[in-house]
N, CA, C, O and CB atoms as a CASP TS submission, in Angstrom:
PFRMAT TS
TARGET T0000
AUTHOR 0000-0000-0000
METHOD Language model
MODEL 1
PARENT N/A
ATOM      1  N   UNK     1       0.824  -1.193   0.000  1.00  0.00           N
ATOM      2  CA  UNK     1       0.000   0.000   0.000  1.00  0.00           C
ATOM      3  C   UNK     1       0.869   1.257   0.000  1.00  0.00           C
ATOM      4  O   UNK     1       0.581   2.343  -0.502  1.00  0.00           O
ATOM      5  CB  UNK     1      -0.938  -0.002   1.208  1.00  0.00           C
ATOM      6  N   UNK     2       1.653   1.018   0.459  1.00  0.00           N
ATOM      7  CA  UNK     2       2.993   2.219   0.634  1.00  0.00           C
ATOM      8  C   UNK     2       3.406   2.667  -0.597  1.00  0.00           C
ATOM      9  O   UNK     2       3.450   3.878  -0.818  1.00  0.00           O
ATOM     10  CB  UNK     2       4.439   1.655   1.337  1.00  0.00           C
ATOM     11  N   UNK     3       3.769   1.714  -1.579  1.00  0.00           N
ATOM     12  CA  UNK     3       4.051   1.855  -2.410  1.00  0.00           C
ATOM     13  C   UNK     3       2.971   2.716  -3.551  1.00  0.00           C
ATOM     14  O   UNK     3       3.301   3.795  -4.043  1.00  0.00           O
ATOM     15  CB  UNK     3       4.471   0.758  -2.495  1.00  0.00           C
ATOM     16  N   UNK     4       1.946   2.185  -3.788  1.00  0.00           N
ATOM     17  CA  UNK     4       0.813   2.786  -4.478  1.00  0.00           C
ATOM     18  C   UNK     4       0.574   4.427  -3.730  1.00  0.00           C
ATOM     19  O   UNK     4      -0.115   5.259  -4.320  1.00  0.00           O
ATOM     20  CB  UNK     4      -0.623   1.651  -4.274  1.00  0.00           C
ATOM     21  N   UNK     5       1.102   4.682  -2.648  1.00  0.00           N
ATOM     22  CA  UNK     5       0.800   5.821  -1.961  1.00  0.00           C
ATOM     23  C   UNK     5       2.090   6.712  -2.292  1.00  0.00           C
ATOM     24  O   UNK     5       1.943   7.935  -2.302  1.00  0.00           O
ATOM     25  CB  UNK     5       0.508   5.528  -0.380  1.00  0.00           C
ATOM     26  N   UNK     6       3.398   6.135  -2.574  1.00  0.00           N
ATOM     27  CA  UNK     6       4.320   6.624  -3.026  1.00  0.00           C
ATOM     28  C   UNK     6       4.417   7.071  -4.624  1.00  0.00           C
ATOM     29  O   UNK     6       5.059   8.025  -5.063  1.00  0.00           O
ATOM     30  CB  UNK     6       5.129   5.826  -2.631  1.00  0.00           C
ATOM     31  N   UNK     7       3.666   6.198  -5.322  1.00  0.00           N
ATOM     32  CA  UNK     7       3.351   6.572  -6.592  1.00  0.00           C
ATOM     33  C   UNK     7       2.470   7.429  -6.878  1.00  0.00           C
ATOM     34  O   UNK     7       2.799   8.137  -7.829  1.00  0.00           O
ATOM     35  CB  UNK     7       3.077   5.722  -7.193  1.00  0.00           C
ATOM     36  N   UNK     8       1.191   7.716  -6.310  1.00  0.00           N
ATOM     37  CA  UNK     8       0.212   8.717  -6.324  1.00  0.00           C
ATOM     38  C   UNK     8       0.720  10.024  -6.101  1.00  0.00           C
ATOM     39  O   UNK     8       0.459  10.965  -6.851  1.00  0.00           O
ATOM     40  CB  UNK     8      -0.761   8.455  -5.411  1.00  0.00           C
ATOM     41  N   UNK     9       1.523  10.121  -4.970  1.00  0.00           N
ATOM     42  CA  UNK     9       2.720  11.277  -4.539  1.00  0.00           C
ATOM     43  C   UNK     9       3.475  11.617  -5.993  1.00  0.00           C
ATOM     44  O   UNK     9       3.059  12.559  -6.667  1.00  0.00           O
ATOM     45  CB  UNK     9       4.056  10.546  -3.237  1.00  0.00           C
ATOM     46  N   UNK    10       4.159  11.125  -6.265  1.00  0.00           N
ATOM     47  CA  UNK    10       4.867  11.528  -7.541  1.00  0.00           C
ATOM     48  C   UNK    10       4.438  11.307  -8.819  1.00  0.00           C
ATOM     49  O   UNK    10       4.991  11.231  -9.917  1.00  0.00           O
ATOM     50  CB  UNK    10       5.966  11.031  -7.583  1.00  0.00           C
ATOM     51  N   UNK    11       3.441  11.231  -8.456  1.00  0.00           N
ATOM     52  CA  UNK    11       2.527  11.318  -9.834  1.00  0.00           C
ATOM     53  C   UNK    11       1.980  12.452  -9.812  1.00  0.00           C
ATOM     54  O   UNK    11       2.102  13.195 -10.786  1.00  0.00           O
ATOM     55  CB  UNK    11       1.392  10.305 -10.051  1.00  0.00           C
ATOM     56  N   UNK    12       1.202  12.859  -8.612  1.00  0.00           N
ATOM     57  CA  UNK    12       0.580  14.124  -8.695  1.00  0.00           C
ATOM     58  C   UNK    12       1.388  15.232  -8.661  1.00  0.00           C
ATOM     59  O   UNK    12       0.842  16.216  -9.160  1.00  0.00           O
ATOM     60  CB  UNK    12      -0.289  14.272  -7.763  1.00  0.00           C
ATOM     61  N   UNK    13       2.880  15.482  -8.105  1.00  0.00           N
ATOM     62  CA  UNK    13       4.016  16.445  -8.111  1.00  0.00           C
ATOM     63  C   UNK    13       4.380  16.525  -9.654  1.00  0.00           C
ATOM     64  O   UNK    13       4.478  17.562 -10.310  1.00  0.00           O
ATOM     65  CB  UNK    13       5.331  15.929  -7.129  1.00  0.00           C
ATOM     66  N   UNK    14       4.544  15.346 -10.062  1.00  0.00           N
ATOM     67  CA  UNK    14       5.018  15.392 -11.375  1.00  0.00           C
ATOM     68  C   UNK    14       3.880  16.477 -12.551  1.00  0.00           C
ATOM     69  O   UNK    14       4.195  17.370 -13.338  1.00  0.00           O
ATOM     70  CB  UNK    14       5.103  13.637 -11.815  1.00  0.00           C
ATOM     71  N   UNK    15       2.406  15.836 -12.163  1.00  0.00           N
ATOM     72  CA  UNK    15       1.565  16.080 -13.071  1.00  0.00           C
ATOM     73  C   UNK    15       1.035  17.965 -12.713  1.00  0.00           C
ATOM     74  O   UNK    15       0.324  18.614 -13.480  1.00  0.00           O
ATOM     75  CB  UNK    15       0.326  14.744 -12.932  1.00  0.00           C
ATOM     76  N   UNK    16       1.652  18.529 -11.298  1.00  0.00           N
ATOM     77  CA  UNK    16       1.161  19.666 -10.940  1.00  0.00           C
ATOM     78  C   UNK    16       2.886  20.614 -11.478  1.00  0.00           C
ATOM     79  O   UNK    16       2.810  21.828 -11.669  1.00  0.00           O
ATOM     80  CB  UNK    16       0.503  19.594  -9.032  1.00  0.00           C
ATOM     81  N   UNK    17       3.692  20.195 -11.582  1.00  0.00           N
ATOM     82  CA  UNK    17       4.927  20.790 -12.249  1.00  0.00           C
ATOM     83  C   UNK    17       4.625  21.119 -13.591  1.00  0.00           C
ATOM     84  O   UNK    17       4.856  22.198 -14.136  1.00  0.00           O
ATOM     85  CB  UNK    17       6.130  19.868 -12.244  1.00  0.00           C
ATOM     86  N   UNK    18       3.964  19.874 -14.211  1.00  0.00           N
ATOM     87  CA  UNK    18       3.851  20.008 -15.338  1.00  0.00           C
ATOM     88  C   UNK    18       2.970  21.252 -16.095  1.00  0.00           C
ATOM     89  O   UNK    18       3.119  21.848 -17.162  1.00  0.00           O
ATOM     90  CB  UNK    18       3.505  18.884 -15.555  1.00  0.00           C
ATOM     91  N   UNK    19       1.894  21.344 -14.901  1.00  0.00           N
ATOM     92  CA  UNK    19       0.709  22.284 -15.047  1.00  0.00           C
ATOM     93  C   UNK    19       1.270  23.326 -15.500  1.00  0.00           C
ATOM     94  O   UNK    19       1.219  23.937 -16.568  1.00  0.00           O
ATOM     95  CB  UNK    19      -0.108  22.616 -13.858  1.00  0.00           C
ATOM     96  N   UNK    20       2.261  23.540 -13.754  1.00  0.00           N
ATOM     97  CA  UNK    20       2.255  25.488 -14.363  1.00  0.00           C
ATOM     98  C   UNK    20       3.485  25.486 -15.504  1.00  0.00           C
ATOM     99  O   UNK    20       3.586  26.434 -16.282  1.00  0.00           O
ATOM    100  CB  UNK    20       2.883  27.036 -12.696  1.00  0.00           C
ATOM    101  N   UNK    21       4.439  24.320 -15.548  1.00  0.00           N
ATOM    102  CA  UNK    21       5.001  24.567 -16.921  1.00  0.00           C
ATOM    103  C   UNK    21       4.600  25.264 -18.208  1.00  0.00           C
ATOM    104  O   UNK    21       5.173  26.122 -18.880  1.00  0.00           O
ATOM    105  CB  UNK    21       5.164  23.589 -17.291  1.00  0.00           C
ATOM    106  N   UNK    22       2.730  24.250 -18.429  1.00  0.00           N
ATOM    107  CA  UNK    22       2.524  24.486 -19.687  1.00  0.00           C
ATOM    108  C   UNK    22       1.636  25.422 -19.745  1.00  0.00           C
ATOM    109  O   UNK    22       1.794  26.231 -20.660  1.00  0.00           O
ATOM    110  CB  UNK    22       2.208  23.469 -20.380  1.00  0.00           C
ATOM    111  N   UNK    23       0.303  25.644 -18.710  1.00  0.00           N
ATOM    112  CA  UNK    23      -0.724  26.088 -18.064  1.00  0.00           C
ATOM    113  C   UNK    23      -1.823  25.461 -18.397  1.00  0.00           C
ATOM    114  O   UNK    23      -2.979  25.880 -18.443  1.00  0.00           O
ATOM    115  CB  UNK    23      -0.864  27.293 -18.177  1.00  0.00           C
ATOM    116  N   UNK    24      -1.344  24.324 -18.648  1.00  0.00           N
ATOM    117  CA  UNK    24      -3.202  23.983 -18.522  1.00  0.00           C
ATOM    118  C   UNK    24      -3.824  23.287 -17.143  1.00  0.00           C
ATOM    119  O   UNK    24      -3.346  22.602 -16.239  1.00  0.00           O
ATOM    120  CB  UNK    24      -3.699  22.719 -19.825  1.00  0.00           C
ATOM    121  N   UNK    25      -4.533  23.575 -17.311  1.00  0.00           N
ATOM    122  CA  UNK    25      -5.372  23.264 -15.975  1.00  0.00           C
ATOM    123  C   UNK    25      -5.884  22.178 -15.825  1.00  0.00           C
ATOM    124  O   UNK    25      -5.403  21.722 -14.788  1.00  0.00           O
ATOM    125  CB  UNK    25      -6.391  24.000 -15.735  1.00  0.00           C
ATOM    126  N   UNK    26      -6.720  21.344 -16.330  1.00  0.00           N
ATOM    127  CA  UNK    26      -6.684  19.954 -16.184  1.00  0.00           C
ATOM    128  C   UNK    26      -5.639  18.886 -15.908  1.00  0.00           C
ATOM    129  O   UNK    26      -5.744  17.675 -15.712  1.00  0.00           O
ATOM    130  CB  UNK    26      -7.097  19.659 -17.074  1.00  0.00           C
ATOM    131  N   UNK    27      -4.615  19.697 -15.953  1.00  0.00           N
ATOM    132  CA  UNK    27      -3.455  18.605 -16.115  1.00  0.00           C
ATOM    133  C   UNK    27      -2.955  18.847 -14.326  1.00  0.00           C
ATOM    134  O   UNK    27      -2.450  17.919 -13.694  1.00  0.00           O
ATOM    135  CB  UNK    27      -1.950  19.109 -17.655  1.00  0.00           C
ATOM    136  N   UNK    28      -3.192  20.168 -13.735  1.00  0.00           N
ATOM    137  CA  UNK    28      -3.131  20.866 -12.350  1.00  0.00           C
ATOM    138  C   UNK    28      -4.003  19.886 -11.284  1.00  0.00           C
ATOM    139  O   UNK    28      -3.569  19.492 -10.202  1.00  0.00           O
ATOM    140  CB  UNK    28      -3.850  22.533 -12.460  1.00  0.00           C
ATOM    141  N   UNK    29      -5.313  19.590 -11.836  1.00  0.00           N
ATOM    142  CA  UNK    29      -6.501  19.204 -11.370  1.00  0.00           C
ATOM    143  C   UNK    29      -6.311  17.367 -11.254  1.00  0.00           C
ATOM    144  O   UNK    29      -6.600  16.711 -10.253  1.00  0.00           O
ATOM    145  CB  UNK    29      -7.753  19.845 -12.483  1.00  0.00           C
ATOM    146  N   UNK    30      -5.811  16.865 -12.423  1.00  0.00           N
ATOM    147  CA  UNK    30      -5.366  15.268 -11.695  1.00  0.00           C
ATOM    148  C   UNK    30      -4.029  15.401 -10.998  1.00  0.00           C
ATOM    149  O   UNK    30      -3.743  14.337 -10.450  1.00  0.00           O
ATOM    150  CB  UNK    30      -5.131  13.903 -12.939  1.00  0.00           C
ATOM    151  N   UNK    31      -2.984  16.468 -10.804  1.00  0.00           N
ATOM    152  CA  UNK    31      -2.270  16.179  -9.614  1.00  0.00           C
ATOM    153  C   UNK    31      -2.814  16.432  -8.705  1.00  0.00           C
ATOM    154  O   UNK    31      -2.472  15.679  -7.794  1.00  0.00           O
ATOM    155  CB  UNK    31      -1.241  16.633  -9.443  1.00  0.00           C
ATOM    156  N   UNK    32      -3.590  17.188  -8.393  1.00  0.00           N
ATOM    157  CA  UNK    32      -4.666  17.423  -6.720  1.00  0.00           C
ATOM    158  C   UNK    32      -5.423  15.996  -6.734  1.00  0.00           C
ATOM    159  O   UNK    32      -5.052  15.129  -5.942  1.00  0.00           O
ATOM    160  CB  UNK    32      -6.257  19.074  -6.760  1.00  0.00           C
ATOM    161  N   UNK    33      -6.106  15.838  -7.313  1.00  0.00           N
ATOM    162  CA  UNK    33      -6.734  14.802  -7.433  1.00  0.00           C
ATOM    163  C   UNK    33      -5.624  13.230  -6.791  1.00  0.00           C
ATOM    164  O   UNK    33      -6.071  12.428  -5.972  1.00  0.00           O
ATOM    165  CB  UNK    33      -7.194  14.906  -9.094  1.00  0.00           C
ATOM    166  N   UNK    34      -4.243  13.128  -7.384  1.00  0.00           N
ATOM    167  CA  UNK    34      -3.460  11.681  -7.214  1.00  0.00           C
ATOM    168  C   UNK    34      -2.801  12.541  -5.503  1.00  0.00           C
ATOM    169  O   UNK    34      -2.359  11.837  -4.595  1.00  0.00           O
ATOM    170  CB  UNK    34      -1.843  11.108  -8.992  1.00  0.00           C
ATOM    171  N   UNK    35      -2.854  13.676  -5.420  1.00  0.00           N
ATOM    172  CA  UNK    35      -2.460  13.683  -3.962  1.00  0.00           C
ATOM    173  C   UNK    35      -3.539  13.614  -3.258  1.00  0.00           C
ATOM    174  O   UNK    35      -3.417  12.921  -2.248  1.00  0.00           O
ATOM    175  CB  UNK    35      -1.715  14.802  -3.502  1.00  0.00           C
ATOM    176  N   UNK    36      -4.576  14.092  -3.429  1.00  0.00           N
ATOM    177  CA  UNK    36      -5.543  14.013  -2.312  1.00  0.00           C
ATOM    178  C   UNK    36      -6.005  12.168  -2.197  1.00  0.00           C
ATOM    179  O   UNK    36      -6.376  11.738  -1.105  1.00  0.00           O
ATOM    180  CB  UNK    36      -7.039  15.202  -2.759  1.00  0.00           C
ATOM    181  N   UNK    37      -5.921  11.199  -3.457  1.00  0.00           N
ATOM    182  CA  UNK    37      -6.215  10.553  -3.291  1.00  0.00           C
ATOM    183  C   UNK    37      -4.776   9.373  -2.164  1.00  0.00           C
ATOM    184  O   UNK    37      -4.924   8.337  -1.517  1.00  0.00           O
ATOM    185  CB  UNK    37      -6.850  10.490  -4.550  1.00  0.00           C
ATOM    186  N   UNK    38      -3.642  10.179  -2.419  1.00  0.00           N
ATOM    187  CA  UNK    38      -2.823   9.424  -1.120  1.00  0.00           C
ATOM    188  C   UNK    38      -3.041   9.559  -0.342  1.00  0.00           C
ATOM    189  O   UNK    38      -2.802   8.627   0.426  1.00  0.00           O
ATOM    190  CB  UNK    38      -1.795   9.458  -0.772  1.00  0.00           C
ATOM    191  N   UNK    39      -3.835  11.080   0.373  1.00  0.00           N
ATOM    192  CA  UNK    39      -4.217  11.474   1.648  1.00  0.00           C
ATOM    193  C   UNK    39      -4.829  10.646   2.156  1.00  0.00           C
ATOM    194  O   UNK    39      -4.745  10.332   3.343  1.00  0.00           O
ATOM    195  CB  UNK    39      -4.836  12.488   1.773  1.00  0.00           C
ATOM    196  N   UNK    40      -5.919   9.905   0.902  1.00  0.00           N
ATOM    197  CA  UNK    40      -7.113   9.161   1.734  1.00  0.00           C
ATOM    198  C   UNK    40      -6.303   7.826   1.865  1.00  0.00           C
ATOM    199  O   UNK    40      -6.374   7.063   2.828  1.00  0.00           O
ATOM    200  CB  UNK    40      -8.820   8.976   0.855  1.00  0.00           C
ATOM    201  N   UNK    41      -5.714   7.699   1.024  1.00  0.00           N
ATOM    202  CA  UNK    41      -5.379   6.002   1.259  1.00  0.00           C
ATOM    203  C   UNK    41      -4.113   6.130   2.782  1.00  0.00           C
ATOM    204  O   UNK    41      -3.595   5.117   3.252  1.00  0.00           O
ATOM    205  CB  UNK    41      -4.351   5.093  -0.709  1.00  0.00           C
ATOM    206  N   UNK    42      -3.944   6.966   3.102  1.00  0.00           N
ATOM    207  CA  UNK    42      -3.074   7.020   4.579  1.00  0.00           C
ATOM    208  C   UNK    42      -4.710   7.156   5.652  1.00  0.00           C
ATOM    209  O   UNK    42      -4.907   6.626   6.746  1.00  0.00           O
ATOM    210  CB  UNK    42      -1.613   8.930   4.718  1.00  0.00           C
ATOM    211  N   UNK    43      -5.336   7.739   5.123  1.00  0.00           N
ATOM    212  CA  UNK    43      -6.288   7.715   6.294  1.00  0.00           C
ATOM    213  C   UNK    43      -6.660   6.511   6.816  1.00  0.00           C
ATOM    214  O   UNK    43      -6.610   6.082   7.968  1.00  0.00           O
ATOM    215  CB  UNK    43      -7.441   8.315   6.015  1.00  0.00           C
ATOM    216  N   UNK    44      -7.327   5.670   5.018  1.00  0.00           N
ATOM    217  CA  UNK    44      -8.067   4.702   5.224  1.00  0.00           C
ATOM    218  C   UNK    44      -7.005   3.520   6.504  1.00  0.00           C
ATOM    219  O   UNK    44      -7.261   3.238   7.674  1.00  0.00           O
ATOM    220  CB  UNK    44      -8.483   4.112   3.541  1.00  0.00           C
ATOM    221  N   UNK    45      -6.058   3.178   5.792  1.00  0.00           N
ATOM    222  CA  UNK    45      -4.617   2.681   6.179  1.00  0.00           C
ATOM    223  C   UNK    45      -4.934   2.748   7.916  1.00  0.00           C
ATOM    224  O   UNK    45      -4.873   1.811   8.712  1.00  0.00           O
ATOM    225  CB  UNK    45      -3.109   3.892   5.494  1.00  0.00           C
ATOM    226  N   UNK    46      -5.209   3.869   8.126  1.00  0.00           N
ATOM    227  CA  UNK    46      -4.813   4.326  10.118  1.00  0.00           C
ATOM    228  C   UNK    46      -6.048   3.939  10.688  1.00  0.00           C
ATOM    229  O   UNK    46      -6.037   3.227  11.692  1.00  0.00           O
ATOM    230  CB  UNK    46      -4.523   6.361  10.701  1.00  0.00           C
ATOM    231  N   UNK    47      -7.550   4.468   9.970  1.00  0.00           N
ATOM    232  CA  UNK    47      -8.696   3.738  10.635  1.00  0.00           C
ATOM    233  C   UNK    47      -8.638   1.813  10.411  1.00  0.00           C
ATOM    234  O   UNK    47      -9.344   1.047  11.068  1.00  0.00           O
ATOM    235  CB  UNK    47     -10.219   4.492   9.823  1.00  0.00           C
ATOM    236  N   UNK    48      -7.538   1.334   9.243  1.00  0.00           N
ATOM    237  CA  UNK    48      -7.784   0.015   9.893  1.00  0.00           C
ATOM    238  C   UNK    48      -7.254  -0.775  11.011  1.00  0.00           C
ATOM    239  O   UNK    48      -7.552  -1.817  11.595  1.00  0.00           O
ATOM    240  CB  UNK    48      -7.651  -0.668   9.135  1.00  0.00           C
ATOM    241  N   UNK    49      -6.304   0.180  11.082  1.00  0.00           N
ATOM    242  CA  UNK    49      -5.068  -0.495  12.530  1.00  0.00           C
ATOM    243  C   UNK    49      -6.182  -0.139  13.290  1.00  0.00           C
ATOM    244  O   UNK    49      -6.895  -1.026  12.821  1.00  0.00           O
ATOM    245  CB  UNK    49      -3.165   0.415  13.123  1.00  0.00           C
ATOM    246  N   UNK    50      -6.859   0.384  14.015  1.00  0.00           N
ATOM    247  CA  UNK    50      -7.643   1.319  15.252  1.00  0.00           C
ATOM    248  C   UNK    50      -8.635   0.399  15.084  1.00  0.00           C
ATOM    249  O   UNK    50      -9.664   0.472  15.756  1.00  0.00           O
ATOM    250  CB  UNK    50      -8.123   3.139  15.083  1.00  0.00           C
TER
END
């Protein structure tokens, strides 16, 4: 799971660099999107230990 959470991370850095490189905005919007979705997968991750 770490791993898939490590990839979402640098996927979405990669894909939000890229943004303001070129400016488009959709491309801004799936890096928020692959980070927010690591956020959740650390959440989900902590409510299952508990």
């Amino acid at each position: 799971m770490i791993a898939l959470r490590i990839a979402l991370i640098g996927a979405g850095v990669m894909a939000f660099i890229f943004a303001l490189r070129t400016g488009t905005d959709w491309v801004r919007w799936v890096g928020i999107g692959c980070l927010a979705g690591a956020l959740l997968l650390r959440l989900v991750e902590r409510l299952r230990k508990s």
